[in-house]
C-alpha positions as CSV (number, residue, x, y, z in Angstrom):
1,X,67.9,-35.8,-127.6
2,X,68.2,-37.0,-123.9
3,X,69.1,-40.5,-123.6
4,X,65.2,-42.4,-121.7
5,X,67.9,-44.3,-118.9
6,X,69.3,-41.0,-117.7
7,X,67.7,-40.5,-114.0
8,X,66.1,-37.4,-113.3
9,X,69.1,-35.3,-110.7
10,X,66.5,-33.0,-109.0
11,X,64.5,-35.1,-106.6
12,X,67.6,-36.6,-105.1
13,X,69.1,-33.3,-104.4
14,X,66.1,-32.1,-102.3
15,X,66.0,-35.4,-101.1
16,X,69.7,-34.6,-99.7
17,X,68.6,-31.3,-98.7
18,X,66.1,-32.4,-96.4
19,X,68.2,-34.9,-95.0
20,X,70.6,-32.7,-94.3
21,X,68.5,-29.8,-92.1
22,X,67.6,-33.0,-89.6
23,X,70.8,-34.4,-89.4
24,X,72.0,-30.6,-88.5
25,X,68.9,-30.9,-85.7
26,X,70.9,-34.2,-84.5
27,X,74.1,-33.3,-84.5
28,X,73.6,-30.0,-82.5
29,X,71.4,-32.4,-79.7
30,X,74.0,-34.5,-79.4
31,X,76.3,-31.3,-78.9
32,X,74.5,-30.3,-76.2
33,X,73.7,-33.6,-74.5
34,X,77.8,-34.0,-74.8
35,X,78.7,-30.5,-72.8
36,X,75.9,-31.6,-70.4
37,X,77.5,-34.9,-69.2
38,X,80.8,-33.4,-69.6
39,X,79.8,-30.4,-66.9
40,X,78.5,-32.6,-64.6
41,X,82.4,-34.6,-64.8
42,X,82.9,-36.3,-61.7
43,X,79.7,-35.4,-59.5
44,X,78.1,-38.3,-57.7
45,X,74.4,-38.9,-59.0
46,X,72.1,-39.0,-56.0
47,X,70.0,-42.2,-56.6
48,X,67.3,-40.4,-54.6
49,X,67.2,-36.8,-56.7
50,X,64.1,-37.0,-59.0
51,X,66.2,-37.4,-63.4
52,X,66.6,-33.6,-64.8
53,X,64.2,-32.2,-67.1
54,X,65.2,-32.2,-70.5
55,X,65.6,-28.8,-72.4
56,X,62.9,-29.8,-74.7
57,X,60.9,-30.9,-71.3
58,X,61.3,-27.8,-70.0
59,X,60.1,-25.7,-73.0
60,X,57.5,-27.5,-73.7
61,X,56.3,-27.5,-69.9
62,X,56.1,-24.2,-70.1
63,X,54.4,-23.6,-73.2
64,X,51.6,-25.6,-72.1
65,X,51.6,-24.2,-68.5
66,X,51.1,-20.7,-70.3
67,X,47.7,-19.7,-69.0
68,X,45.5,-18.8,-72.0
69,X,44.2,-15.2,-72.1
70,X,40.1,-15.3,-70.0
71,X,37.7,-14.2,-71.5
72,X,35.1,-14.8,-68.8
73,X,33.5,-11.6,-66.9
74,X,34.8,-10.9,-63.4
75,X,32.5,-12.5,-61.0
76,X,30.9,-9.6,-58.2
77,X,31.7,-9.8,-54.5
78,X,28.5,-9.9,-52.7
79,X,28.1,-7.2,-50.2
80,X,29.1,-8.7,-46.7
81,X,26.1,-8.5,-44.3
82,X,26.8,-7.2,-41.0
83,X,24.9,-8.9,-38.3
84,X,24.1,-7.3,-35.2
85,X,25.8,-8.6,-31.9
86,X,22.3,-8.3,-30.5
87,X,19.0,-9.3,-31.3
88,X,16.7,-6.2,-30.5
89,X,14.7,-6.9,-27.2
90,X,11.0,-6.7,-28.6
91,X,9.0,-3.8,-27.0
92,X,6.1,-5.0,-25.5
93,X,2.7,-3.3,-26.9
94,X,0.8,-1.6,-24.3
95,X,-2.4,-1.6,-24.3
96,X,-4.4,1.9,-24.4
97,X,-5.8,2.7,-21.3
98,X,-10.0,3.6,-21.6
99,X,-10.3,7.8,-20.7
100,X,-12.0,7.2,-16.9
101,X,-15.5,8.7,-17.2
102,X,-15.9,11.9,-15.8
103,X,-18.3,11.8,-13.2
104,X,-21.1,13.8,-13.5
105,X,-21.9,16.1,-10.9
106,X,-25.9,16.5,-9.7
107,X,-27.0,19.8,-8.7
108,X,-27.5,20.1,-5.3
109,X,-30.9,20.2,-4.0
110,X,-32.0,23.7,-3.0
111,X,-33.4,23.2,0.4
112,X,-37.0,22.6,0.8
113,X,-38.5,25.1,2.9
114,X,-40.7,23.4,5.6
115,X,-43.1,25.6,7.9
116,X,-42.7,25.4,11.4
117,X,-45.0,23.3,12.9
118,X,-47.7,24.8,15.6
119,X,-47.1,23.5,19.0
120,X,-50.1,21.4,20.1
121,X,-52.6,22.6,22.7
122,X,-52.3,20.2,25.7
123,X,-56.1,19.8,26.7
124,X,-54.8,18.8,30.2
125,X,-51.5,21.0,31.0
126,X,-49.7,20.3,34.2
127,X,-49.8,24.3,35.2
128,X,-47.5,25.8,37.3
129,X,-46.3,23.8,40.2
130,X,-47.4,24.2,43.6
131,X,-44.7,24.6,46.1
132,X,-45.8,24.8,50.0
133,X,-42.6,25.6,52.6
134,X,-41.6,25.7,56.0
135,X,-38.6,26.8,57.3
136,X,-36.8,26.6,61.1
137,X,-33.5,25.2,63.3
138,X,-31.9,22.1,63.4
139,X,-34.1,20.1,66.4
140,X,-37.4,21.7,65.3
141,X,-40.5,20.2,64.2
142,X,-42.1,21.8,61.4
143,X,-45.2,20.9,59.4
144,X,-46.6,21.3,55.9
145,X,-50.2,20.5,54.4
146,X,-50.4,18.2,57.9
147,X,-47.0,16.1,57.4
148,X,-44.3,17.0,60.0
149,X,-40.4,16.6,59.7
150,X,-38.1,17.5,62.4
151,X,-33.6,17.5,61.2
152,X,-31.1,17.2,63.5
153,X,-27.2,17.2,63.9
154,X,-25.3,14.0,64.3
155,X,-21.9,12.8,63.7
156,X,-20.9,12.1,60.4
157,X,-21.3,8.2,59.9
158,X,-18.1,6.4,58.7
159,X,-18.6,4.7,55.8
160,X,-21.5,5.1,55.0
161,X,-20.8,6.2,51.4
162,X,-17.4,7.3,49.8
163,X,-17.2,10.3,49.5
164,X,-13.4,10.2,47.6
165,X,-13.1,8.5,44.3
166,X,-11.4,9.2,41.3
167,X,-14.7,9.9,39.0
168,X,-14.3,13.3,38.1
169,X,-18.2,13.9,38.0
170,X,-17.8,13.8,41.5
171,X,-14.6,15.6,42.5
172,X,-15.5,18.3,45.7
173,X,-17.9,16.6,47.4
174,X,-15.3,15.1,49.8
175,X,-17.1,15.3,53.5
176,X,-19.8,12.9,54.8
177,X,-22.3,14.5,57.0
178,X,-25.2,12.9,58.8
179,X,-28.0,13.7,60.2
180,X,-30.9,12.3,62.4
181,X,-34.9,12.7,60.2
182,X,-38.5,11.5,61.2
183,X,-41.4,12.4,59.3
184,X,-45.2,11.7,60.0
185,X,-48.2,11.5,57.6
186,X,-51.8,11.6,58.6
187,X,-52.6,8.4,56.5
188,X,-49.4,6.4,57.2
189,X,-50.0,4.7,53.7
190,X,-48.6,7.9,52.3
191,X,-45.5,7.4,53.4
192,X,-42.6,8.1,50.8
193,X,-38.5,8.6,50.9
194,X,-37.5,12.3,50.6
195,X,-35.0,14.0,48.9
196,X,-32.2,15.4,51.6
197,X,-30.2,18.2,50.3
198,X,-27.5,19.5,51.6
199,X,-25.7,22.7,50.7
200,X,-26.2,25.4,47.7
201,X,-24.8,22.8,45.4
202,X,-26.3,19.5,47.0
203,X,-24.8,15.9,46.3
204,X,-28.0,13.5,44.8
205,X,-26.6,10.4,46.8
206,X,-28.3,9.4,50.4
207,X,-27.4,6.4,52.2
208,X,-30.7,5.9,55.1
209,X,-29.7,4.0,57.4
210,X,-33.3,2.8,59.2
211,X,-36.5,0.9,58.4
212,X,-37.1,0.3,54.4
213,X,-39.2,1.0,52.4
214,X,-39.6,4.2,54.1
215,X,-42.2,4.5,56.8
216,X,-44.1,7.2,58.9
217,X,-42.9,8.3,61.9
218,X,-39.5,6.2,62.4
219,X,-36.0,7.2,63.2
220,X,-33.7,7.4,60.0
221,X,-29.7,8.5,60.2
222,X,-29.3,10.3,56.7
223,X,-25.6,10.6,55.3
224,X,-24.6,12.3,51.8
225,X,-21.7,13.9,50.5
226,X,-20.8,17.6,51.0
227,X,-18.2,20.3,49.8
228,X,-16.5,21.5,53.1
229,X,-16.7,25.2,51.6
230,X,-20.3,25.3,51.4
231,X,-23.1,25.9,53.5
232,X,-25.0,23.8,56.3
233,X,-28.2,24.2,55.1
234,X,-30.9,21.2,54.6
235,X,-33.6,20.8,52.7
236,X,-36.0,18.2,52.9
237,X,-38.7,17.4,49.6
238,X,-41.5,15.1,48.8
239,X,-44.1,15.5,46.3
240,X,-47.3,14.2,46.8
241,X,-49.0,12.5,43.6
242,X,-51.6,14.9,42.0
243,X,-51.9,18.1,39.0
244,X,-50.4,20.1,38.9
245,X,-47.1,19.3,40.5
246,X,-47.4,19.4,44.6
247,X,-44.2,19.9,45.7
248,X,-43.5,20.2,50.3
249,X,-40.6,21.4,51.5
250,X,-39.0,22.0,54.8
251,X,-35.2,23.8,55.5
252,X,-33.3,23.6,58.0
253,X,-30.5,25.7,58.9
């Protein structure tokens, strides 16, 4: 039978046990803190270099720098989106042009046939003319229905008309000739200026160089225009007033 005052030897040799492991932990620490000073012997501490890390330091700096293991999804890279250099240039909407009406043709008109119209009976027709002549030299006196005319020969009279111009209406007829002409009526009242041709193609311009108006029985110098190829001949017209035409006429050649 155990004596009660006897302690119990168990607990204090665990209690030594335990000791023991952490004084092993110190001693090898201060092992190690010894071979550290003792390396760095006789080198100068820089006053500026930042203390060393401590082994434990160090290990547990990078245990807790260890990144831990994602388990986030991968986030997706959009698409980049090319944008044109240039903006397209609009294209202007045209309006649509209205179809231009066709025009319409019209038939054309067939032609109306009109009947030729009757010529109208003149109830007083002028009938063929009457034409009385006499004929004779230069000097003589010749007479018709009772009025006398008597041609003559005379210089040509300077000037009296020109002859040369430039209308060509009246190219040719380049020579003045004159002549001396009296006439006499019965009744002097009839009295009237002839016509005074000269030549087969006769020039209608007269220059009367005498009394005017025209009067019976004076002295007249008659000057026209005449082609130097043609003939001499005169002719000297009137026609008295009445129906049908009356037409005297006296040549000369």
């Amino acid at each position: 039978m155990r004596a009660m005052s006897e302690p119990n030897p168990t607990p204090i040799r665990r209690l030594v046990s335990g000791t023991g492991g952490v004084l092993r932990i110190v001693a090898l620490l201060v092992g190690v803190l010894v071979i550290a000073i003792y390396g760095l012997g006789d080198r100068s501490v820089d006053a500026t270099a930042p203390p060393s890390t401590p082994p434990a330091a160090i290990v547990g700096a990078a245990t807790a720098s260890a990144p831990e293991p994602s388990t986030a999804l991968p986030t997706p890279t959009p698409t980049p989106t090319v944008e044109p250099s240039e903006a397209p240039t609009p294209t202007a909407i045209q309006p649509t042009p209205e179809p231009t009406p066709k025009a319409t043709l019209k038939p054309t008109p067939k032609p109306t046939s009109r009947p030729t119209a009757r010529p109208t009976h003149d109830p007083a027709p002028e009938g063929t003319p009457r034409i009385t002549t006499a004929s004779g030299s230069f000097g003589q006196t010749l007479t018709v229905q009772g009025v006398t005319a008597r041609v003559a020969r005379t210089s040509a009279q300077a000037g009296a008309l020109p002859c040369v111009t430039d209308d060509p209406e009246r190219q040719g007829w380049t020579e003045v000739v004159s002549y001396e002409l009296t006439m006499t009526w019965p009744d002097p009242g009839d009295a009237e200026e002839p016509w005074v041709a000269v030549g087969s193609k006769p020039w209608n311009i007269l220059a009367f160089d005498g009394p005017s108006p025209f009067r019976s029985g004076s002295h007249y110098i008659v000057s026209t225009c005449h082609r130097p190829s043609d003939s001499d001949k005169v002719k000297v017209e009137i026609s008295p007033p009445g129906s049908p035409l009356i037409y005297y006429r006296w040549y000369f050649d």
